[in-house]
One Martini backbone bead per residue (centre of mass of N, CA, C, O) as a GRO file, in nm:
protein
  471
    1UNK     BB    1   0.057   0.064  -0.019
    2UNK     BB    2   0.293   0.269  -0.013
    3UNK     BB    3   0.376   0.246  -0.291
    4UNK     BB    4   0.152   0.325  -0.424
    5UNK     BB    5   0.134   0.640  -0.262
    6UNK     BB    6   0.426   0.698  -0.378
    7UNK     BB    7   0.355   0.686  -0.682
    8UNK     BB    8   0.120   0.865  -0.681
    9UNK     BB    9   0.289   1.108  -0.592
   10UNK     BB   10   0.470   1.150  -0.844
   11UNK     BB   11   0.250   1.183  -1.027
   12UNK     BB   12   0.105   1.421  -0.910
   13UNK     BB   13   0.346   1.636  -0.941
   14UNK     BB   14   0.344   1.659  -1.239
   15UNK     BB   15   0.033   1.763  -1.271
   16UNK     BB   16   0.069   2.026  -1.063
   17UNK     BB   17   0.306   2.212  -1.152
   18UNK     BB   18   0.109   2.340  -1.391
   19UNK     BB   19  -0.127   2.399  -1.249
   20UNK     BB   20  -0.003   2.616  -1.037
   21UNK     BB   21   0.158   2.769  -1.234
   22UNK     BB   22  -0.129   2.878  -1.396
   23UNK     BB   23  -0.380   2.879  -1.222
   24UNK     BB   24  -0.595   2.574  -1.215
   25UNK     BB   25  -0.843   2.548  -0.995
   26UNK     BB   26  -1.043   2.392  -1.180
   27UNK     BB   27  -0.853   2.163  -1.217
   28UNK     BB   28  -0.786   2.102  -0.902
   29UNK     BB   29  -1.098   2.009  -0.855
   30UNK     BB   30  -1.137   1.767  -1.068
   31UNK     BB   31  -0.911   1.586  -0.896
   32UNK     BB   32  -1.043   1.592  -0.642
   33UNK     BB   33  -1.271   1.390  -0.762
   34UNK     BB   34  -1.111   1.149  -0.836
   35UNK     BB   35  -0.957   1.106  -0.569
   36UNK     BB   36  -1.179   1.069  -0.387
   37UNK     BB   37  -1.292   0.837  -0.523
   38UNK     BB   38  -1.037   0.611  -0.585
   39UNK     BB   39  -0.843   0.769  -0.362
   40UNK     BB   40  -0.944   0.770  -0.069
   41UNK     BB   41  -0.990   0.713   0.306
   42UNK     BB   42  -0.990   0.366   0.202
   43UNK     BB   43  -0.725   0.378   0.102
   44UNK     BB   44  -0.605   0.662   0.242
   45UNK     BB   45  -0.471   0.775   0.564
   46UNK     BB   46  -0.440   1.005   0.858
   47UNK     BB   47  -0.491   0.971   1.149
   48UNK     BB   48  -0.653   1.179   1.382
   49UNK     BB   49  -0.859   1.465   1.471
   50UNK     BB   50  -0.809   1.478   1.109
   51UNK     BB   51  -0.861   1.314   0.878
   52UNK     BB   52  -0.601   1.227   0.621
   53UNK     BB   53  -0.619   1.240   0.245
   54UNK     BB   54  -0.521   1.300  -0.062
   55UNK     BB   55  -0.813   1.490  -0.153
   56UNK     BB   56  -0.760   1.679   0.117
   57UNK     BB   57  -0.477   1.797   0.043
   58UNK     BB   58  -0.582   1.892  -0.219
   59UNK     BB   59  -0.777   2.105  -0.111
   60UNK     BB   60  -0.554   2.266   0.043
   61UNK     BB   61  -0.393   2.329  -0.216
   62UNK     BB   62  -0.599   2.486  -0.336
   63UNK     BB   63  -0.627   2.710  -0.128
   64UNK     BB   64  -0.372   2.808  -0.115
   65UNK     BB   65  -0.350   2.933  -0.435
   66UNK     BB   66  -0.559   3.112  -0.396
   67UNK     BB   67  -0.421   3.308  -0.159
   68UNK     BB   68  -0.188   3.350  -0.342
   69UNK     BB   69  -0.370   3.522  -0.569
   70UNK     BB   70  -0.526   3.722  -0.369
   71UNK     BB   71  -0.232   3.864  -0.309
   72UNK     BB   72  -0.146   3.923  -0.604
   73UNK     BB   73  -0.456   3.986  -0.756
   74UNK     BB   74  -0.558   3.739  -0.937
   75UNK     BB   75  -0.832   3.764  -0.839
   76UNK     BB   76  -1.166   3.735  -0.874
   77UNK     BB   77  -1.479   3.816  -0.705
   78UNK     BB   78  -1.794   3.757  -0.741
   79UNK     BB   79  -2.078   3.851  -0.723
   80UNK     BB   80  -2.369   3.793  -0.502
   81UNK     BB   81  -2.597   3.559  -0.534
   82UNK     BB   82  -2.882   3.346  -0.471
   83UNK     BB   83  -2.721   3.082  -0.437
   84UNK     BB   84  -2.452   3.201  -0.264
   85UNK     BB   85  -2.692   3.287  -0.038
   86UNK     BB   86  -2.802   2.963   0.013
   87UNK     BB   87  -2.546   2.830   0.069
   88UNK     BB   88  -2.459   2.983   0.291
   89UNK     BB   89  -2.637   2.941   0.482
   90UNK     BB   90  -2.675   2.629   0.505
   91UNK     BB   91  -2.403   2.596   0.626
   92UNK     BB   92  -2.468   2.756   0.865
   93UNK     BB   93  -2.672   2.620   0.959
   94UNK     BB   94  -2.595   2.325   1.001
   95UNK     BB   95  -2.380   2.410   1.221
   96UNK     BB   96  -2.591   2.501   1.419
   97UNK     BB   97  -2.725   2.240   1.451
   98UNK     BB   98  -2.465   2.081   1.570
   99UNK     BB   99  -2.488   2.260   1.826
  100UNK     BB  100  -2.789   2.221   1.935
  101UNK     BB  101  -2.836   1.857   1.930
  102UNK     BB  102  -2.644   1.767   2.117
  103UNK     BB  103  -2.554   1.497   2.227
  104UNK     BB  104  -2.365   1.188   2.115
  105UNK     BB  105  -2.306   0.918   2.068
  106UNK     BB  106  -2.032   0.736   2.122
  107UNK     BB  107  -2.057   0.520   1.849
  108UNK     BB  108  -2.083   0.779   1.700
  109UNK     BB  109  -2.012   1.018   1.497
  110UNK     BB  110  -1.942   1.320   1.473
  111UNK     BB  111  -2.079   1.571   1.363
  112UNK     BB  112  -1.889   1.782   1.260
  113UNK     BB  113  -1.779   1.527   1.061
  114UNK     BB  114  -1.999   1.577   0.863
  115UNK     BB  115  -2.016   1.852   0.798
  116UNK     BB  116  -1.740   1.886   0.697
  117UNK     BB  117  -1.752   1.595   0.491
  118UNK     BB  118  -2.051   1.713   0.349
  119UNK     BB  119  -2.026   2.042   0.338
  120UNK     BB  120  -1.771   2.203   0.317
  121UNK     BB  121  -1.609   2.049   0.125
  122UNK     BB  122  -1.789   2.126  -0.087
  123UNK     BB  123  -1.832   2.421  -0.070
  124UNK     BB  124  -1.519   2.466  -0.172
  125UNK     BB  125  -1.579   2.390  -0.476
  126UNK     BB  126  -1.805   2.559  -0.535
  127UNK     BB  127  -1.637   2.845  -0.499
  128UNK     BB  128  -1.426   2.753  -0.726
  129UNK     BB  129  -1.615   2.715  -0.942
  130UNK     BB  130  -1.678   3.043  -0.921
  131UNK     BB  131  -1.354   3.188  -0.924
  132UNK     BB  132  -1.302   3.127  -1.188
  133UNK     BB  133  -1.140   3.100  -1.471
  134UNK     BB  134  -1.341   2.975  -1.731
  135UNK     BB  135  -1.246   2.794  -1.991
  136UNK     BB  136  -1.321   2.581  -2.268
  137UNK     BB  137  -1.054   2.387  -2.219
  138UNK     BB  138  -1.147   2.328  -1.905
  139UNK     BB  139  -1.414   2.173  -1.984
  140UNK     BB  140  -1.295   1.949  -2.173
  141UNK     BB  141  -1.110   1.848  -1.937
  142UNK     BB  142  -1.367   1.778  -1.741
  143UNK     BB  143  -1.527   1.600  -1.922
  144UNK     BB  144  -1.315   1.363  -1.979
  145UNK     BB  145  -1.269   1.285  -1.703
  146UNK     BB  146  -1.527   1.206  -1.627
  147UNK     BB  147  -1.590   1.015  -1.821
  148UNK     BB  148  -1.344   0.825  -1.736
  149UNK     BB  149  -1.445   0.786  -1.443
  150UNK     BB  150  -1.718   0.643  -1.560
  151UNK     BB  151  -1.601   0.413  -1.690
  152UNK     BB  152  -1.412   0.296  -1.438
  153UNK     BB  153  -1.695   0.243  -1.286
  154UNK     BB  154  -1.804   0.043  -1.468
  155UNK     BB  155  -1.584  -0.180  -1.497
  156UNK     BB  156  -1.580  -0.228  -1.174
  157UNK     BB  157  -1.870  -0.342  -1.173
  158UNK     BB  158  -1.846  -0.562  -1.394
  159UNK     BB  159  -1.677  -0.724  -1.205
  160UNK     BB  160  -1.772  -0.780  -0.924
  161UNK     BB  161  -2.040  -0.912  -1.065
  162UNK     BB  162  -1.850  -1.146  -1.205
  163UNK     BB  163  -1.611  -1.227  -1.034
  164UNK     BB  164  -1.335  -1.023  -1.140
  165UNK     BB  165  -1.163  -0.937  -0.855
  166UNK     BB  166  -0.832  -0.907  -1.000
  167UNK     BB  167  -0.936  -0.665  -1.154
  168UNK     BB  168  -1.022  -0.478  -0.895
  169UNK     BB  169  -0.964  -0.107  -0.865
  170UNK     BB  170  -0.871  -0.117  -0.591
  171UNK     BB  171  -0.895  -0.381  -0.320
  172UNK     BB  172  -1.125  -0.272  -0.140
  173UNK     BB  173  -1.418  -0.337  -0.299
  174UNK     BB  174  -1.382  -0.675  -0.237
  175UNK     BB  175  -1.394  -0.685   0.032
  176UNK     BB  176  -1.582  -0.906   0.237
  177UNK     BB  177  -1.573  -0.766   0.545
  178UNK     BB  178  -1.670  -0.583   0.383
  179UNK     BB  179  -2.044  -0.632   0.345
  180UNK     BB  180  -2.169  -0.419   0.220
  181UNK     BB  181  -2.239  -0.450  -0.082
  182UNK     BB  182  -2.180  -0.697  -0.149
  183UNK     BB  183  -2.191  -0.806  -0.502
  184UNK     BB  184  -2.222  -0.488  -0.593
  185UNK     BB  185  -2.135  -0.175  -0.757
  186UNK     BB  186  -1.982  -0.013  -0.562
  187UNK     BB  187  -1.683   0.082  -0.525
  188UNK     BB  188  -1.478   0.334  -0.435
  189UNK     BB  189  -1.727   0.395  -0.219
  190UNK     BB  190  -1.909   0.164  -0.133
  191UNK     BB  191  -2.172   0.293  -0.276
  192UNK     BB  192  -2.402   0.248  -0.555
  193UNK     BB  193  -2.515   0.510  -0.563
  194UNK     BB  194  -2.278   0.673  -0.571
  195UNK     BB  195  -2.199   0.499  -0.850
  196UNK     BB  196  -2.448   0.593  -1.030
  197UNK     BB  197  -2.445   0.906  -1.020
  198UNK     BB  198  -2.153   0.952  -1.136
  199UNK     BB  199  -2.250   0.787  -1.403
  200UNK     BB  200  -2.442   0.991  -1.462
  201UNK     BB  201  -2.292   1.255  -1.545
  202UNK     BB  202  -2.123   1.089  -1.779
  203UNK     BB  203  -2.384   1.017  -1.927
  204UNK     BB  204  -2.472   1.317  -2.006
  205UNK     BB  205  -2.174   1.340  -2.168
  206UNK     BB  206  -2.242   1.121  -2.373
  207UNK     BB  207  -2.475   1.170  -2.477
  208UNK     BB  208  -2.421   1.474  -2.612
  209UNK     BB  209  -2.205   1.334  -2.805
  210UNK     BB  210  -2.420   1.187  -2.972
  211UNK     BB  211  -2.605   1.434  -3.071
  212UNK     BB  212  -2.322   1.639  -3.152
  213UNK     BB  213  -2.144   1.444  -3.354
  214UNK     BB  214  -2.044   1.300  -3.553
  215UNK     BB  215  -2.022   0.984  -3.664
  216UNK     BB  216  -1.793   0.843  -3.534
  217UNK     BB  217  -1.834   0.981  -3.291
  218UNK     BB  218  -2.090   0.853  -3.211
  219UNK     BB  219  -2.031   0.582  -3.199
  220UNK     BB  220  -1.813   0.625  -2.951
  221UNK     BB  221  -2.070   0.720  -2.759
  222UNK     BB  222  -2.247   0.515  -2.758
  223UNK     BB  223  -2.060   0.279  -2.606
  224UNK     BB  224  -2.005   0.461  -2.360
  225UNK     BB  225  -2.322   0.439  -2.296
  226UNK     BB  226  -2.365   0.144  -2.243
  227UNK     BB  227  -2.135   0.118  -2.019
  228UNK     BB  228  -2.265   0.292  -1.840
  229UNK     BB  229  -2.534   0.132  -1.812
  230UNK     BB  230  -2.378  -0.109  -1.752
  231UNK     BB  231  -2.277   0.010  -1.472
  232UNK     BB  232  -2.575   0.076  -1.354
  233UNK     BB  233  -2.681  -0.203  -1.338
  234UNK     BB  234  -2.447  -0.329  -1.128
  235UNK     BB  235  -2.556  -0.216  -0.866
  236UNK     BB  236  -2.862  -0.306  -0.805
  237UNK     BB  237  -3.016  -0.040  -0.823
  238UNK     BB  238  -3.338   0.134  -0.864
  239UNK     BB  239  -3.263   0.388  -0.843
  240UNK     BB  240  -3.036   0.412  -1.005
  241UNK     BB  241  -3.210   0.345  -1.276
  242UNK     BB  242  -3.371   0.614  -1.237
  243UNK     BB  243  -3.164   0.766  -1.301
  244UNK     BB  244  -3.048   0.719  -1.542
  245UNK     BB  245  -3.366   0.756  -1.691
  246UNK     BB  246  -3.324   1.074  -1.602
  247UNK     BB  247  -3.069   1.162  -1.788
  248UNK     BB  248  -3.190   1.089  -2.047
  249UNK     BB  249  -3.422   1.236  -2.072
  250UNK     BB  250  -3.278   1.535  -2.039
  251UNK     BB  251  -3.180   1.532  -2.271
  252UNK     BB  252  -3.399   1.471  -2.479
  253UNK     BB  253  -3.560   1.701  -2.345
  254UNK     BB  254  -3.386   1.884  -2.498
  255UNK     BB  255  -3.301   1.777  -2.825
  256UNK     BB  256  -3.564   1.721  -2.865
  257UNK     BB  257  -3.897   1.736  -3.026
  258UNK     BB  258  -4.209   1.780  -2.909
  259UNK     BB  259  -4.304   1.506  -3.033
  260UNK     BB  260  -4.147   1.338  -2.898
  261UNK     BB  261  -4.170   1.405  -2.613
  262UNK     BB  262  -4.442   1.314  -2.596
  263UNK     BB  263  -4.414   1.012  -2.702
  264UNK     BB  264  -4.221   0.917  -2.481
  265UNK     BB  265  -4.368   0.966  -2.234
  266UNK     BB  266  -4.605   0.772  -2.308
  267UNK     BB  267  -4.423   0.529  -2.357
  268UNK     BB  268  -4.264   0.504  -2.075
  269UNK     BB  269  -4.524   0.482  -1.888
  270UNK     BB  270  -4.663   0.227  -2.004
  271UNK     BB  271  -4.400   0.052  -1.963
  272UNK     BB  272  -4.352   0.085  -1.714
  273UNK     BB  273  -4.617   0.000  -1.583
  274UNK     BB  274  -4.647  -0.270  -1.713
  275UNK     BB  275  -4.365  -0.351  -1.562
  276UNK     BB  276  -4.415  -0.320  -1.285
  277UNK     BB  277  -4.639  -0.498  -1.268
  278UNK     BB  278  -4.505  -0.768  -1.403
  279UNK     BB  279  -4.242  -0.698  -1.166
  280UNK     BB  280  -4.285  -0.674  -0.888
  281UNK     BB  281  -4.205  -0.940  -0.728
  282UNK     BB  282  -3.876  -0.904  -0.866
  283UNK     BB  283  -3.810  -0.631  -0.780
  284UNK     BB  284  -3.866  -0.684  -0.402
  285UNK     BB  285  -3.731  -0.957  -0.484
  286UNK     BB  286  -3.403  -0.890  -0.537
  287UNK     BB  287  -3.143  -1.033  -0.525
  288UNK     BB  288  -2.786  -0.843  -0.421
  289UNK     BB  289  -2.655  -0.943  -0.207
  290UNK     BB  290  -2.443  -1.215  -0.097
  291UNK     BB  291  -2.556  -1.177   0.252
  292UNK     BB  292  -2.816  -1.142   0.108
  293UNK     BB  293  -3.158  -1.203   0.063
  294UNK     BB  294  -3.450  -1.162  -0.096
  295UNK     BB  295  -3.624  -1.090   0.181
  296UNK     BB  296  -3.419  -0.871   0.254
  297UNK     BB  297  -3.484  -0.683   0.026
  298UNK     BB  298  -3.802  -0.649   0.085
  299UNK     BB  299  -3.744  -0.523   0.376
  300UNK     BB  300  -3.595  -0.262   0.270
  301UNK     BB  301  -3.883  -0.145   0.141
  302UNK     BB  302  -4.052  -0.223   0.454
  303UNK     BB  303  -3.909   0.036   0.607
  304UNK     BB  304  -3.989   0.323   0.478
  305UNK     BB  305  -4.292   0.354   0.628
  306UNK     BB  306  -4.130   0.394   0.914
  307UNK     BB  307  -3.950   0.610   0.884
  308UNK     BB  308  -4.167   0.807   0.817
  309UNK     BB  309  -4.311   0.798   1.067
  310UNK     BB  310  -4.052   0.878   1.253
  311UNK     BB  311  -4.011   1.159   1.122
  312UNK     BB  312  -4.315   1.275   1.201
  313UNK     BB  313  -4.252   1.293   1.469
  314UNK     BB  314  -4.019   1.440   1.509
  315UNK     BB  315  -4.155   1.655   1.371
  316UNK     BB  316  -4.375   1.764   1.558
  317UNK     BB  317  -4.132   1.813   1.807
  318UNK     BB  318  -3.971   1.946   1.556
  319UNK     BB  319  -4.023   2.187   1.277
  320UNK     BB  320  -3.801   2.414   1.250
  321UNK     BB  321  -3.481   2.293   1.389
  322UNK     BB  322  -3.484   2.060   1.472
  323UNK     BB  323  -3.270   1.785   1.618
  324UNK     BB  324  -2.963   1.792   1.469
  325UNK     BB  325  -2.721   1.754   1.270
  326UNK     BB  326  -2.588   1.419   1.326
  327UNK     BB  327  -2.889   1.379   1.536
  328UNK     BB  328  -3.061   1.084   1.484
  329UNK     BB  329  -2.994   0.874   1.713
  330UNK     BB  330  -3.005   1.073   1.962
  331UNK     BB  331  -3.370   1.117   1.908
  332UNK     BB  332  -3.513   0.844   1.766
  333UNK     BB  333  -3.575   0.599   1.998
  334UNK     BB  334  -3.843   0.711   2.104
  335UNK     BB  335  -4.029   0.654   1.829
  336UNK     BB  336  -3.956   0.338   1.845
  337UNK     BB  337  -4.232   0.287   2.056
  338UNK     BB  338  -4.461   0.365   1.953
  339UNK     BB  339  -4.839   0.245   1.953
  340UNK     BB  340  -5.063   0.398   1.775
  341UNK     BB  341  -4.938   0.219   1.581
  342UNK     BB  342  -4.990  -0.069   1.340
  343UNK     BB  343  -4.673  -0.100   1.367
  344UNK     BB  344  -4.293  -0.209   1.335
  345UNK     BB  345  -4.071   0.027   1.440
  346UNK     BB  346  -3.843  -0.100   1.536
  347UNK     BB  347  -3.714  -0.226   1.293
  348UNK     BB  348  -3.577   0.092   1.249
  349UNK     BB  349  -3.357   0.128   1.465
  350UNK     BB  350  -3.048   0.112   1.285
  351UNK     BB  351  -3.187   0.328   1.099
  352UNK     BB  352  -3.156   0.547   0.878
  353UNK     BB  353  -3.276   0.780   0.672
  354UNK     BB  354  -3.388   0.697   0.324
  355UNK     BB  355  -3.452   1.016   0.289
  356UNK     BB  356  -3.298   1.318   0.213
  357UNK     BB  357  -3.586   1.503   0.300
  358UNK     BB  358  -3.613   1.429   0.567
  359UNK     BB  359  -3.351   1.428   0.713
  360UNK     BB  360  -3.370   1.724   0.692
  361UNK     BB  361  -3.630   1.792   0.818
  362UNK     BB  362  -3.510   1.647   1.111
  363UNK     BB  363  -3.267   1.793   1.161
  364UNK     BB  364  -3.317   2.120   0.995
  365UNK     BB  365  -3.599   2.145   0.941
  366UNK     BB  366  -3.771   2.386   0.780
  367UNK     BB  367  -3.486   2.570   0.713
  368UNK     BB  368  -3.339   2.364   0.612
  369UNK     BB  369  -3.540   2.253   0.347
  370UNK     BB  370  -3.586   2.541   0.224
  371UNK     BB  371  -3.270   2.557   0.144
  372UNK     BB  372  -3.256   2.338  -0.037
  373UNK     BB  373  -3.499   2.413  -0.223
  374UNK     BB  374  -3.400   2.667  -0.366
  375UNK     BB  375  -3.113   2.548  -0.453
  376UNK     BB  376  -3.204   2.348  -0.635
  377UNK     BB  377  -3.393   2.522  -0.811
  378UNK     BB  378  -3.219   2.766  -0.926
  379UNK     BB  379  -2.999   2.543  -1.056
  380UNK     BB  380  -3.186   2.408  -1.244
  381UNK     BB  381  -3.295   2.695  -1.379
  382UNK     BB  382  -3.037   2.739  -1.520
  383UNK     BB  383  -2.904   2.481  -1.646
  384UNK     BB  384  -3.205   2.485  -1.800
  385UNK     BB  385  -3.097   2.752  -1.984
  386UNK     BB  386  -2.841   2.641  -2.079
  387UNK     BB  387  -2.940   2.388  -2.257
  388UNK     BB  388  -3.112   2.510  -2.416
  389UNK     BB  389  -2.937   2.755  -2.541
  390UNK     BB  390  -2.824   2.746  -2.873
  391UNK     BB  391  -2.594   2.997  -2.832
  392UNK     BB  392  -2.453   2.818  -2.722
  393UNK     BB  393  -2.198   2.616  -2.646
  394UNK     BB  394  -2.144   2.332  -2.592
  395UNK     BB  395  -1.973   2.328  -2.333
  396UNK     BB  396  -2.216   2.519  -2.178
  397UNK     BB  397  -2.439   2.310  -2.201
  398UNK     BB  398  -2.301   2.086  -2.049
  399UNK     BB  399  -2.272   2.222  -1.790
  400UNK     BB  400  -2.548   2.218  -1.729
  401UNK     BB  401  -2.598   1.875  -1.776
  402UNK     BB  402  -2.455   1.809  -1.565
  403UNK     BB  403  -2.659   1.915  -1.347
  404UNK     BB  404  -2.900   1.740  -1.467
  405UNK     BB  405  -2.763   1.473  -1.394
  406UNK     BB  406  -2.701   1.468  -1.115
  407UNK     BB  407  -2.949   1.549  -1.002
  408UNK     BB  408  -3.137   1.332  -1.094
  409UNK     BB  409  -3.014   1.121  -0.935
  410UNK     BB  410  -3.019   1.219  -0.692
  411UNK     BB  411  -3.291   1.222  -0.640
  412UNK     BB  412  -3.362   0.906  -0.683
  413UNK     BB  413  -3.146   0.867  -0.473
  414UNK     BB  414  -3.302   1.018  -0.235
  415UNK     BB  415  -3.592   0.863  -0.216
  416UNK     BB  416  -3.423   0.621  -0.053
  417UNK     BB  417  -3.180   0.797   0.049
  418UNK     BB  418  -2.931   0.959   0.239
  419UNK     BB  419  -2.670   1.097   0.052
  420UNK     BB  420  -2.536   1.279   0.206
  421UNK     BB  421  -2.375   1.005   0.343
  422UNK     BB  422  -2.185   0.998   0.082
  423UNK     BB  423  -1.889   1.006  -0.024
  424UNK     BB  424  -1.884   1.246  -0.247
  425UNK     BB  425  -2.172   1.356  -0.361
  426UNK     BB  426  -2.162   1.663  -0.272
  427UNK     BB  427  -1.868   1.737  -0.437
  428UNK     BB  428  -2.064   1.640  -0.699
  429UNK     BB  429  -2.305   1.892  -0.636
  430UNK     BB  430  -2.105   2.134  -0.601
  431UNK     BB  431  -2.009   2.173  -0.846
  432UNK     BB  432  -2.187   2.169  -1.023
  433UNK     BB  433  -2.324   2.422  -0.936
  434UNK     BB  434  -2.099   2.606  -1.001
  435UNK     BB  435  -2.061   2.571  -1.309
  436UNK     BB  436  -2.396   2.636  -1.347
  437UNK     BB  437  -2.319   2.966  -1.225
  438UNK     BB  438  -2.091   3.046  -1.393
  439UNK     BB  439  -2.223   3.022  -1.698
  440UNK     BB  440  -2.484   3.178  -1.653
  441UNK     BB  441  -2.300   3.465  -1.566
  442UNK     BB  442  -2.006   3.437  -1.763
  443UNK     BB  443  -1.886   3.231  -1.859
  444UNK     BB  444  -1.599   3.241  -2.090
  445UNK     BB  445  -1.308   3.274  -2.096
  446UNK     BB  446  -1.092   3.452  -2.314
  447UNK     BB  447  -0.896   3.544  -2.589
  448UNK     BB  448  -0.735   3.776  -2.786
  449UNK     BB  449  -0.605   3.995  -3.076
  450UNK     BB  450  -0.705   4.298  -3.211
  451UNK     BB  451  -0.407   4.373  -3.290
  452UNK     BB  452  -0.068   4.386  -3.389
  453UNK     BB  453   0.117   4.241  -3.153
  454UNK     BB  454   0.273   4.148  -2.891
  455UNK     BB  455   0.266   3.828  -2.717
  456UNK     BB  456   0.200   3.984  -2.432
  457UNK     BB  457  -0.020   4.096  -2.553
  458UNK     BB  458  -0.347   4.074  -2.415
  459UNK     BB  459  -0.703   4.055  -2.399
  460UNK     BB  460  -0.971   3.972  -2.123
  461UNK     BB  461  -1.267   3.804  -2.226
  462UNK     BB  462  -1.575   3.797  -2.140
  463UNK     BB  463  -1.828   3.548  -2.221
  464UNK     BB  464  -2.153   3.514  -2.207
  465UNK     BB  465  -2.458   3.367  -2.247
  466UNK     BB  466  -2.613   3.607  -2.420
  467UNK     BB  467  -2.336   3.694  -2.588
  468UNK     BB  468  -2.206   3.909  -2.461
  469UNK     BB  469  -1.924   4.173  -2.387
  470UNK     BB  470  -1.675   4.191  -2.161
  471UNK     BB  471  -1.382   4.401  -2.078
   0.00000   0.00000   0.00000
């Protein structure tokens, strides 16, 4: 193990000395995603008062560069909007939520280390993604990474469901002792819907390469499409599934004609309903997991009605402020003890919250909830403006559509669980964010050279998405 990180480390250092030479902060941020999820605190770590891994440490060197740019003037400062003064508030409210919200077992992670590496460091990204200077190759080179990204996460689900564990990398994805979906494409989050979400971003943009590529080059992205769905089919997870075809939807739904799309939605309603309906049963007892039974299966579905009951008592007992982010076990045991209800809510005592908005709603309350419901809501309008318009170039458009790919799965496996507490999914959420609010108010930023002069003078030009220029 130490090998590996001695040799990742200096190619790692290969990397990142042009990029810190250019004050390329937007691609430090993309590298910050690929090495958290590859190689994150499951690969290697340094356990101290707080875990140090490879791709936090990047992070740190991420901002240390900012402040140096900062320092020097070389950084711009971008005026801020509505989306970034909702990022701010749920991060500041989130934080007073874990002060509030009393002891923790023992037994339990702290929260402020949920708060920290669940909420800050994406938040970290978010800022990245907004002051940066985005330059239209450097869309191109994070497209490419993460598609590249999304397709070794397909690859290494389909090794392990067919139980071609020797080539799995890393090789602690593989290990059986870690038991939880052991024997589905949890992937190195260890975690299918994290590995489906992060898949389904890729998929976004190798759909948008299918439909604007050459011929050629068509061909080649409709591969990486099957690959990346069959690497979400590997999963084994239903939400993952509902993911992947709500990203290929909105890809859809933006780049075909009104009548393909109302046809389309009513042929999905029809096979959709009638596939469920005759796989009702074979869907609910779907035996996934190698160390569980399709009983138990049944039985993880047969879950969620109560953990929504035990919400819903938490929630009228603290409705506005919640009972504390990442105090969900610490006030939860006694409402699974109500007999009011003619349910087995005992049942649900060792499960955290399955929807990700029940959870924010049981920690962070009304005030929680509505913040996420506006940032989600306002980054969506936007990124649907991005996609939408044909004056924009497709890296442009590209960037709505990420955000509009990772948000779909977000959500779809967000209704099934809380996904928040999934290492690394906040990270490509708030970047992804970031990105399409930076596309939305600046677009992308080039060169040009007015008329002829020496090569070292040239004047920097913001190109707006609305088309406007502004030197």
């Amino acid at each position: 193990m130490m090998l590996l990180v001695v040799l990742f480390a200096l190619a790692a250092i290969v990397w990142l000395i042009p990029l810190i030479h250019a004050g390329r902060t937007f691609q430090m941020a993309t590298l910050v995603l690929v090495i958290g999820t590859v190689l994150g605190p499951s690969f290697f770590a340094i356990n101290g008062p707080i875990q140090l891994s490879l791709d936090r440490l990047l992070w740190i060197a991420m901002f240390g560069l900012v402040a140096i740019q900062w320092r020097m003037g070389e950084l711009r400062i971008p005026q801020l909007n509505r989306v970034d003064a909702a990022v701010a508030a749920i991060t500041v409210w989130l934080l007073v939520s874990v002060m509030i919200g009393g002891a923790n077992p023992a037994n339990e992670p702290p929260p402020i280390a949920k708060w920290l590496f669940c909420i800050a460091m994406p938040l970290g990204l978010y800022v990245i993604a907004r002051i940066s200077e985005v330059k239209e190759s450097d869309l191109q080179w994070a497209y490419r990474v993460l598609l590249t990204l999304g397709c070794y996460l397909a690859v290494m689900a389909l090794f392990e469901v067919s139980g071609l564990h020797a080539l799995v990398f890393p090789t602690y994805i593989v290990d059986p002792t870690n038991w939880e979906f052991f024997g589905r494409g949890r992937g190195p989050l260890l975690n299918p819907s994290g590995n489906g979400i992060v898949m389904c971003g890729a998929l976004a943009i190798a759909v948008l390469g299918v439909i604007r590529s050459t011929f050629r080059m068509r061909v080649f992205y409709l591969l990486l499409c099957m690959l990346l769905v069959l690497g979400v089919y590997c999963t084994l997870t239903r939400s993952a599934w509902m993911g992947a075809i709500a990203t290929i939807a909105v890809v859809a739904l933006i780049f075909s004609p009104r009548w393909v799309r109302v046809l389309g939605l009513a042929t999905a309603v029809l096979i959709g309903g009638a596939g469920v309906l005759g796989l009702k049963d074979q869907l609910l007892r779907m035996k996934r997991d190698k160390n569980l039974t399709s009983a138990d299966a049944e039985k993880s579905i047969q879950l969620r009605p109560l953990l929504a009951v035990v919400a819903w008592e938490m929630f009228k007992d603290r409705p506005i402020t919640g009972h504390g982010f990442g105090h969900y076990f610490a006030h939860s045991g006694k409402y699974h003890s109500i007999r009011s209800y003619d349910m087995p809510l005992e049942d649900a005592r060792p499960y955290a919250q399955h929807n990700v908005f029940l959870a924010m709603l049981v920690d962070s309350g009304l005030i929680g909830l509505s913040m996420l419901s506006v940032m989600l809501i306002s980054i969506t309008s936007m990124a649907w403006n991005l996609a939408r318009n044909e004056g924009h170039s497709v890296a442009i458009r590209c960037g709505g559509l990420l955000w509009l790919g990772v948000f779909a799965a977000y959500f779809c496996n967000g209704m099934f669980q809380d996904v928040t507490i999934i290492p690394m999914v906040n990270m490509f959420l708030f970047f992804a964010a970031g990105l399409a609010v930076t596309l939305y108010e600046r677009g992308v930023v080039t060169r040009r050279v007015e008329r002829p002069m020496p090569l070292d003078n040239f004047s920097v030009v913001s190109v707006a998405p609305s088309g406007a220029v502004a030197q």
